[in-house]
Each structure stands twice: as C-alpha cells, then as structure tokens.
PLY file of the C-alpha trace (Angstrom):
ply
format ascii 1.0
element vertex 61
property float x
property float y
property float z
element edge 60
property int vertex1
property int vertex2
end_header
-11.74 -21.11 -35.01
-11.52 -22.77 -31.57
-11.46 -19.98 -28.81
-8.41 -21.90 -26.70
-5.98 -22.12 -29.90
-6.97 -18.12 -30.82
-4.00 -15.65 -30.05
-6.14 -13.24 -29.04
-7.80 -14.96 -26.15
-4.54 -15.54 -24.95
-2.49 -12.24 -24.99
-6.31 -11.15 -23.34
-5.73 -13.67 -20.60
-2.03 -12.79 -20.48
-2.47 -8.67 -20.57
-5.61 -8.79 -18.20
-3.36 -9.47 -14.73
-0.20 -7.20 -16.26
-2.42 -4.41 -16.66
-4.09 -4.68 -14.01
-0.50 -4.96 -11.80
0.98 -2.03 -13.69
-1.85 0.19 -13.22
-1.65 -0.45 -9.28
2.21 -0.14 -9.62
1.52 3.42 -10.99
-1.29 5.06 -8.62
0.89 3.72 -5.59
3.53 5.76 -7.07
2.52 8.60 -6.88
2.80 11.12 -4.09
0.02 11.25 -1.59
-0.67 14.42 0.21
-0.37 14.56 3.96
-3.55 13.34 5.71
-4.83 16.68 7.42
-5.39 15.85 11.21
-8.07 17.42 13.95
-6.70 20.26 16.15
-4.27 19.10 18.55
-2.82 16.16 17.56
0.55 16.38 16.22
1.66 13.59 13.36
3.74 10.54 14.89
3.59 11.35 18.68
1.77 7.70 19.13
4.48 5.50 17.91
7.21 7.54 20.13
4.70 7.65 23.42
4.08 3.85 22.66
7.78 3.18 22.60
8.64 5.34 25.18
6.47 3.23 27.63
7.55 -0.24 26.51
11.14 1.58 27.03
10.04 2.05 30.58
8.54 -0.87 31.31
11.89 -2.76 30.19
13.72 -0.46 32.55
11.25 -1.20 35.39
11.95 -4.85 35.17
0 1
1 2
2 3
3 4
4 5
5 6
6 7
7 8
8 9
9 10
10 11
11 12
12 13
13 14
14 15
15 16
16 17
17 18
18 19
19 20
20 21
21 22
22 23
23 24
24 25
25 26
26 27
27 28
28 29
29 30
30 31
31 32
32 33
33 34
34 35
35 36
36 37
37 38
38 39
39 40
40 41
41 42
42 43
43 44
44 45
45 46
46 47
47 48
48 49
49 50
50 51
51 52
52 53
53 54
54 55
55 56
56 57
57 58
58 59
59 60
C-alpha cells in the first residue's frame, strides 16, 4: 500500500506535533521550586532599584 494514502502515516504525522505540544504544555505546568540565590542578595530588589532610578531620572527632568 502507498505510504501517503496509509492512515497510519498520517495520524503519525498528525500526533507527532500534538504530543509533542502537550507534553511541553504539561512540564511548564508544573510548579518550579524557588531558584536558591548566593548570600546577600534578596529576590526582586533589581527590578524595584531599576525602577526606582528611571523614577528619578523622570523627576529630575
């Protein structure tokens, strides 16, 4: 039987890319744990500092 007119090539071609996309769906799903960071640096000071000086330089001008 001709490969192209088989069902099974196609719900392989088809089920390839849905598994694939489900499977990524699922591990980004799930819960990471926090990232552990070095002594000293406390989680999401960077963002505020960062908009605390564009916050001053838009008061400056």
């Amino acid at each position: 039987m001709d490969l192209l007119h088989s069902t099974w090539f196609w719900l392989v071609i088809i089920g390839a890319p849905l598994g694939t996309i489900i499977t990524t769906l699922a591990h980004l799903s799930q819960k990471q744990p926090p990232i552990e960071l070095p002594p000293g640096v406390a989680p999401g000071t960077y963002a505020r500092r960062e908009q605390a000086e564009q916050d001053e330089d838009a008061a400056s001008h």
